[in-house]
C-alpha positions in Angstrom: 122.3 108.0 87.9 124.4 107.8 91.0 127.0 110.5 90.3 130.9 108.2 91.1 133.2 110.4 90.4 135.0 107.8 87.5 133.1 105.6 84.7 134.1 102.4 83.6 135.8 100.8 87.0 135.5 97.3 87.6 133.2 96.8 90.7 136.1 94.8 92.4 133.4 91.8 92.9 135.3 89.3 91.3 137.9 89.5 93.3 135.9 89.0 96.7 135.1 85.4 95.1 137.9 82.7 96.9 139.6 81.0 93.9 138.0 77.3 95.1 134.6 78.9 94.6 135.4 80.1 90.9 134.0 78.4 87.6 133.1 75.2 88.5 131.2 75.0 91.4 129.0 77.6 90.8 127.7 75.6 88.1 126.8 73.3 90.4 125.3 75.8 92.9 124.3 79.5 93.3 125.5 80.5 89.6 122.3 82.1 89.3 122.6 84.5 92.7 126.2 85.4 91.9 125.3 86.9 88.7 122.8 88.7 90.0 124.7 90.1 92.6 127.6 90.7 90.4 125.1 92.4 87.7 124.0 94.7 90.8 127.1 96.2 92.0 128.1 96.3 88.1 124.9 98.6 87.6 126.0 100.5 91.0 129.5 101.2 90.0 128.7 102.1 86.1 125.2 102.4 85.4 122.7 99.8 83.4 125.2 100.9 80.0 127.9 98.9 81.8 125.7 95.5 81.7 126.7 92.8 79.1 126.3 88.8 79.9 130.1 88.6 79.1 130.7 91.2 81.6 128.9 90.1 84.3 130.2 86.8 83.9 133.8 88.9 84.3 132.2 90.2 87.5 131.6 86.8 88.8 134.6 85.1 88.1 133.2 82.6 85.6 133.0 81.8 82.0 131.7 83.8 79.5 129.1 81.3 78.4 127.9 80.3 82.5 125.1 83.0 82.4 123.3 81.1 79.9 122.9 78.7 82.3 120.4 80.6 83.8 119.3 83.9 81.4 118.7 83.6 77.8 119.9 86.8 77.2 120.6 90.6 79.4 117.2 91.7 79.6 116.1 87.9 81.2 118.9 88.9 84.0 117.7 92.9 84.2 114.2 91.2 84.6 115.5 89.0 87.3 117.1 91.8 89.4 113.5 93.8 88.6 111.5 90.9 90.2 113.9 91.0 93.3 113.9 94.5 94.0 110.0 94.3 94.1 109.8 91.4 96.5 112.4 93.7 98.8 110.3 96.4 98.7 107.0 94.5 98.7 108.3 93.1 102.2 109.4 96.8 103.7 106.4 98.3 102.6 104.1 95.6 104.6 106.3 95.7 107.7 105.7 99.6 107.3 101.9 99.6 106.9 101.5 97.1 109.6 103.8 98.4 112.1 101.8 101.9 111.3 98.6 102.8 113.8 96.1 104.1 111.3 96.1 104.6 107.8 96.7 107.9 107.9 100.4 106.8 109.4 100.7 104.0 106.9 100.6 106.4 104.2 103.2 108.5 105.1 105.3 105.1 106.7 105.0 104.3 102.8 106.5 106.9 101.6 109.6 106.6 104.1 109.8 102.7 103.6 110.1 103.5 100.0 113.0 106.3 100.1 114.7 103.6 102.4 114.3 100.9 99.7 115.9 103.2 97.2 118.8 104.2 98.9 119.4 101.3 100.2 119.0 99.4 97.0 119.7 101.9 93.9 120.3 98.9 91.1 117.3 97.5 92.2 115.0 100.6 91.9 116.9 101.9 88.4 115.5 99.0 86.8 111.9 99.8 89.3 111.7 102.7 87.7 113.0 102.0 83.9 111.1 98.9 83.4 111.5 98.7 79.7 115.0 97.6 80.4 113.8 94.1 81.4 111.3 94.3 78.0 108.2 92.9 79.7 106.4 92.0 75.8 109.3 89.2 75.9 109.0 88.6 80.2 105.7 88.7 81.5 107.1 88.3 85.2 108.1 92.0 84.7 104.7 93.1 83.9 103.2 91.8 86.9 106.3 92.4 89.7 104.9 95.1 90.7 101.5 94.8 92.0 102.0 93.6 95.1 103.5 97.0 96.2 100.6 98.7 94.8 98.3 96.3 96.2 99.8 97.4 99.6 99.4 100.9 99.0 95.9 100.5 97.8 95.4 98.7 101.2 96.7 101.2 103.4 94.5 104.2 101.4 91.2 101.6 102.0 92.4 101.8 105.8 91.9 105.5 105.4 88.5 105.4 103.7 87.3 103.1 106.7 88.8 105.5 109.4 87.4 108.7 107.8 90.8 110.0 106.7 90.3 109.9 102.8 87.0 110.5 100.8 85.5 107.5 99.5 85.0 105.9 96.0 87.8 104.9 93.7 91.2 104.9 95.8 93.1 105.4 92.3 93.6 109.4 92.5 95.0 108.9 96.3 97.2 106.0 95.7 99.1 107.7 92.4 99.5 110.8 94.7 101.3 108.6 97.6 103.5 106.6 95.0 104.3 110.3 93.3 105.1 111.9 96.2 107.5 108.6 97.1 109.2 108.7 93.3 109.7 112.4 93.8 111.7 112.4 96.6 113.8 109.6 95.2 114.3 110.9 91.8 115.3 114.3 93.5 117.5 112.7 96.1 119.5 110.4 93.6 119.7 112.4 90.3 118.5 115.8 91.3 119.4 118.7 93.4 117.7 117.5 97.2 121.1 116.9 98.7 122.8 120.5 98.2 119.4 122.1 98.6 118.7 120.5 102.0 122.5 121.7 102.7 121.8 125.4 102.0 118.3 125.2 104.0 120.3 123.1 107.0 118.6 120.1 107.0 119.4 117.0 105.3 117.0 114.3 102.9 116.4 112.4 105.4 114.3 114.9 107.7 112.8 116.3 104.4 111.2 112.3 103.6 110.0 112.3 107.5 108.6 115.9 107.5 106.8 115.3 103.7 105.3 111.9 105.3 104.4 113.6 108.6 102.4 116.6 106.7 100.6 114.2 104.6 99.0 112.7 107.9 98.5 116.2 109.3 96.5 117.1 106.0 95.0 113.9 105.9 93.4 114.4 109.6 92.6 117.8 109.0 91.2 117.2 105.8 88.7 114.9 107.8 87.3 117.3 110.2 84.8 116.8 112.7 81.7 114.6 110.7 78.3 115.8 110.9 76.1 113.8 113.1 72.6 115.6 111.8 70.5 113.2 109.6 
């Protein structure tokens, strides 16, 4: 998924970790945080195939058996990192719709705030976006990490409905086109061919997200037109 030139590198994390904090005391305090950021930049550097409990613990600098400390097994840890990414982008997306004018803005403020999350967070939105990795039947948190993102985005499309700027009724059909739209871009950007086509057409992803989130307001607004006042 995110194209490194060599497979199978360690992610050098274990070796950030001073030799006084190794083993022992994170037993005794952020054990579980440490895995999870080891298991992160082990899913950055190789990809989710690269994730083992006995590798992670490698990662971290501690004993093979510490992780069960804390996960009863690698799709309790994938789950964990799951749950994490969606608070992260839960909070962006808020700050986005509520720093946003009108809903019409929020929409398209979505859309950026989630491309942001992505590249900023890749691990994070791999398991986002493959969420039988953390196999929900045996971790219900998975099931249910989700929906306050789409609660937000629901939200901001219900902004529209009361401003004019989307038909009313069921907000269903609007909010899978938004969170479409959002996944697109990502999925083109980090495993597809956005990059070297923005390259050949001079512009870059970035201005792409902004211009994709700006028409969808444009269309929004003009899609609204001037209401009839005749009864």
């Amino acid at each position: 998924m995110y194209r490194l030139p060599e497979a199978h590198l360690s992610t050098g994390y274990a070796g950030k970790v001073p030799a006084s904090e190794t083993r022992t005391s994170y037993h005794h305090g952020s054990l579980r945080e440490e895995l999870i950021t080891a298991c992160v930049a082990l899913i950055e550097a190789e990809g989710i195939g690269g994730v083992s409990l006995r590798r992670v613990a490698r990662e971290a600098g501690v004993s093979p058996g510490a992780p069960y400390h804390h996960f009863q097994d690698r799709s309790a840890l994938l789950t964990a990192i799951s749950v994490q990414g969606y608070e992260l982008l839960e909070r962006q997306l808020r700050q986005a719709r509520e720093q946003a004018p009108t809903g019409a803005r929020a929409l398209g403020a979505l859309i950026e705030a989630y491309v942001d999350f992505a590249r900023a967070h890749p691990a994070h939105l791999h398991l986002i976006l493959r969420p039988e990795l953390a196999e929900p039947d045996k971790h219900p948190e998975a099931q249910t990490a989700g929906e306050g993102a789409l609660r937000i985005l629901t939200e901001a499309v219900e902004d529209c409905q009361r401003e004019g700027t989307a038909p009313p009724g069921d907000p269903s059909t609007l909010v899978g086109m938004v969170w479409a739209l959002a996944i697109g871009i990502v999925t083109l950007w980090l495993d597809g061919p956005l990059e070297s086509r923005c390259v050949s057409l001079g512009t870059t992803p970035e201005q792409v997200t902004v211009d994709i989130a700006a028409l969808l307001e444009v269309m929004m607004l003009s899609a609204s037109g001037p209401r009839s006042t005749s009864g």
